[in-house]
C-alpha positions in Angstrom: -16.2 -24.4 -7.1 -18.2 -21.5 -7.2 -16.2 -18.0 -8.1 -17.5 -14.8 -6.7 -17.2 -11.7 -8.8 -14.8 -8.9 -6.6 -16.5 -5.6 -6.2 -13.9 -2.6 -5.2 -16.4 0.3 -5.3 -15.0 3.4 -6.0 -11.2 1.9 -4.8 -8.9 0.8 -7.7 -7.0 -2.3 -7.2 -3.2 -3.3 -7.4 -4.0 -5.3 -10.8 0.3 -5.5 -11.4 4.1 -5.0 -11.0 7.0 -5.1 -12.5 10.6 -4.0 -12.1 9.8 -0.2 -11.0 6.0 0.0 -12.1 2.7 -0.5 -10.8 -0.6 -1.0 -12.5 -3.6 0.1 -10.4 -7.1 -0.3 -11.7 -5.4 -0.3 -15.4 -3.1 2.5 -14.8 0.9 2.3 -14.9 2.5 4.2 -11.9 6.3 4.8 -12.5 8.4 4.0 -8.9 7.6 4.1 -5.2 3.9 4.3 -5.1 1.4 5.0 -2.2 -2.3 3.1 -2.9 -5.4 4.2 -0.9 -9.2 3.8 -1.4 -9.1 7.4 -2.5 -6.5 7.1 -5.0 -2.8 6.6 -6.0 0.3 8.9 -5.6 3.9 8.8 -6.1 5.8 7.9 -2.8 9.5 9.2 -2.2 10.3 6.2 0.2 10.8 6.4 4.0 11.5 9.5 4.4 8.5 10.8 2.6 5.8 10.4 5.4 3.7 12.8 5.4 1.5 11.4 2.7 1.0 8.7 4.7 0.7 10.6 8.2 -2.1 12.7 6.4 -3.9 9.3 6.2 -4.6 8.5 9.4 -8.2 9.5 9.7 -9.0 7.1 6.8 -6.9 4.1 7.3 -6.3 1.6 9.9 -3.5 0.1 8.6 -0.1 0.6 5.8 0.8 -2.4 4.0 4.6 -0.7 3.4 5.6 -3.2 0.2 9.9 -3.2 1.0 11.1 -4.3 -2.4 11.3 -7.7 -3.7 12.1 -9.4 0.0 11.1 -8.4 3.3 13.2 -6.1 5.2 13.2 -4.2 8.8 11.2 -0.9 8.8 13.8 2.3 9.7 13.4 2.8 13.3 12.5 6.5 12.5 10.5 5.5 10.0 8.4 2.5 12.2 8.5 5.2 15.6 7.2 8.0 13.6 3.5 6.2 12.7 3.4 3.9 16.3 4.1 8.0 17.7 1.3 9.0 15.6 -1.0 5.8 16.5 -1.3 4.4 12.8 -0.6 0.5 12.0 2.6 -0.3 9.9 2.9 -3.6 8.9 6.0 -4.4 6.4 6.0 -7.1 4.2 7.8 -7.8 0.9 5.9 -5.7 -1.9 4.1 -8.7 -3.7 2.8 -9.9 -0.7 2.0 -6.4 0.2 0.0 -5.9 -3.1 -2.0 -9.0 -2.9 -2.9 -8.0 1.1 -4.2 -5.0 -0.1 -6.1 -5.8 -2.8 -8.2 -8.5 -0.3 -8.8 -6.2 2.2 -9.5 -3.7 0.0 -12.1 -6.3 -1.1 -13.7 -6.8 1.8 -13.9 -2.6 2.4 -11.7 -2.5 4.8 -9.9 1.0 5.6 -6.3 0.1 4.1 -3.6 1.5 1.9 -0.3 0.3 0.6 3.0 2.4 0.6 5.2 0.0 -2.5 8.9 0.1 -3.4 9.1 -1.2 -6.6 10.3 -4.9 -6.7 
């Protein structure tokens, strides 16, 4: 089998997790954390959505990580971003993490909003 080397560019993986921590491209982030080719920010959970309204010119899709299992989006939450015509799709938060990080890989215009697991 033949392995490809993964180029990011300038975009900083989701290289691990932990029990509230992330590591992304080698750096710990401490809680709820919002990923994006252009960097990585603390995220104050669903009712913080502005950071991720303000994305909407650069991303086609969220990847919101809900914890450790899936869960329902907050119907305020989920009408707020179909309202504002961006893509929400929840999924637990590992699965979110390694979504990301293969999109991400193939350039594609993607970010991740993460509760810690």
């Amino acid at each position: 089998m033949r392995l490809n080397e993964v180029n990011y560019a300038d975009a900083k993986p989701i290289d691990g997790y932990g029990p509230d921590f992330f590591r992304i491209g080698g750096v710990v982030s401490k809680g709820a954390t919002l990923v994006f080719a252009g960097g990585t920010r603390s995220w104050g959970g669903y009712e913080d959505r502005q950071p991720l309204l303000d994305l909407a010119e650069d991303v086609d899709v969220i990847f919101i990580g809900t914890g450790a299992e899936i869960t329902h989006l907050p119907v305020a939450f989920r009408e707020t971003f179909e309202a504002a015509g961006i893509g929400v799709e929840p999924m637990g938060t590992p699965a979110a993490c390694r979504t990301y990080n293969v999109l991400l890989s193939e350039g594609r215009r993607v970010a991740a909003a993460l509760l810690p697991v």
